[in-house]
Phi, psi and omega in degrees: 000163174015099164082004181266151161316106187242122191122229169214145178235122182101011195230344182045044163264128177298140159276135182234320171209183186206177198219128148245141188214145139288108188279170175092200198328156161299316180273033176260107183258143144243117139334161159195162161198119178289166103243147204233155182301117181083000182248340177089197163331101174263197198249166189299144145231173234207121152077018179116352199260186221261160153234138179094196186233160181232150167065015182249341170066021113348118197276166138255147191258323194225153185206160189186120193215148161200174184268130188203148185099199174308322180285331151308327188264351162230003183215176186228151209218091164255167197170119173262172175213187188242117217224134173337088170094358190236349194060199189309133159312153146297167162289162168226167180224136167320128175216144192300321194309089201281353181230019154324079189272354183290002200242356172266150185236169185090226182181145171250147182053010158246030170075352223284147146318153159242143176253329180193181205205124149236162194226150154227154161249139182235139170276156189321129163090327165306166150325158179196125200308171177311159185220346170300152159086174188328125138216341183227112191260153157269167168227133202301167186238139194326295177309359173276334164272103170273161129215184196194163158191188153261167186242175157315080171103348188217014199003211238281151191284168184275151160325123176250137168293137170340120177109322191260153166295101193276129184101187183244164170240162184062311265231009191032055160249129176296154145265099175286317185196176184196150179215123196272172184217110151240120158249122204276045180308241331189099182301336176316325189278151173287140180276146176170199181187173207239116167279149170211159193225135193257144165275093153238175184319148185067311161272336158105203172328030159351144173303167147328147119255148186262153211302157152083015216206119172308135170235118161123206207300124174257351192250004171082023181254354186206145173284150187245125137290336154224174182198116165237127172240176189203155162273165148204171172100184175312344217275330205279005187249011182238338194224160185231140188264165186189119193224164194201180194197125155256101150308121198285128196100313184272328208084168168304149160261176187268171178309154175197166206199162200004000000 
């Protein structure tokens, strides 16, 4: 009750649903809405009935509450949560405004668990906990990770999305240089960037580079042999980069990140 844990930290468990109630008069209201893994967004509940799902092994990822009826006019509804690898949230404080985003705690679209939740109510005009720091991250979307590069004989390649392959296999055509692209429209995601540095023929070991910036050969005279990128910035405290390279003779090699 009022500011206490309710769930686990340090147990790596998920919260799968949740109940919130006002005790006391029937007209003393609470709201509510989970979002949850693979379904997104549920529809509000109200007054004990459950958010989330029970026996499906479903995260809830995001919460969002607010306060209604009389007990509104006098009091604020705040709430934190504890999230897979990231901890504790700021507070958020409940706003009636359903197309609110300041009023969500958690994360979207980065797989992450909420593990456990405290909730308070403060009347109005009281001390009322903090609101500084993290409370709701967003996550990048496939199409946002690009690369291009040039090849052997066919120059620079069209952008390919995360996951497809850039360059050829059979075909003894080089991969000369690459320009990695991330795009950030939607400030809600962490900020940072992606450096990658190329090994070529002859030259070795090339400097950083920074996104959006060519690395390796411009003049159609050398092969890039190798390659390691990173993250950086805030991006590197949510995500891990994870790259792989087919080599003449070899084949794909295994993976290998940040």
């Amino acid at each position: 009750s009022n500011g206490k844990m309710a769930g686990t930290v340090g147990s790596a468990k998920r919260l799968e649903g949740i109940t919130i109630r006002v005790s006391g008069d029937s007209n003393l209201g609470i709201r509510y809405k989970t979002h949850v893994q693979s379904y997104g967004w549920q529809d509000w509940k109200e007054n004990g009935a459950i958010a989330g799902t029970t026996g499906q092994k479903k995260r809830i990822e995001a919460i969002e509450m607010h306060l209604e009826g009389p007990i509104a006019e006098e009091y604020d509804v705040y709430y934190s949560v504890h999230m897979a690898k990231i901890g504790w949230s700021a507070y958020v404080k409940g706003n009636s405004d359903s197309n609110a985003i300041d009023d969500i705690v958690g994360t979207k679209d980065l797989s992450k668990r909420i593990e456990a939740v405290k909730i308070q109510m403060v009347k109005k005009g009281d001390p009322a906990p903090s609101t500084s720091g993290t409370k709701y991250i967003e996550g990048y979307q496939t199409a946002d990770l690009t690369y291009a590069g040039t090849i052997q004989g066919q120059g620079m390649s069209n952008a390919v999305v995360q996951g497809n392959t850039l360059g050829t296999t059979g075909q003894k055509k080089r991969l000369e240089n690459i320009v990695i692209n991330l795009n950030r429209t939607n400030e809600l995601t962490p900020a940072g960037g992606i450096q990658y540095s190329v090994h070529l023929q002859s030259s070795g070991w090339g400097g950083w580079i920074n996104q959006g910036n060519v690395a390796g050969c411009t003049d159609g005279t050398k092969r890039m042999e190798a390659i390691k990128i990173k993250l950086t910035g805030d991006l590197a405290n949510y995500y891990d980069i994870w790259y792989r390279t087919h080599v003449e003779k070899y084949g794909w090699l295994g993976w290998a990140k940040n």
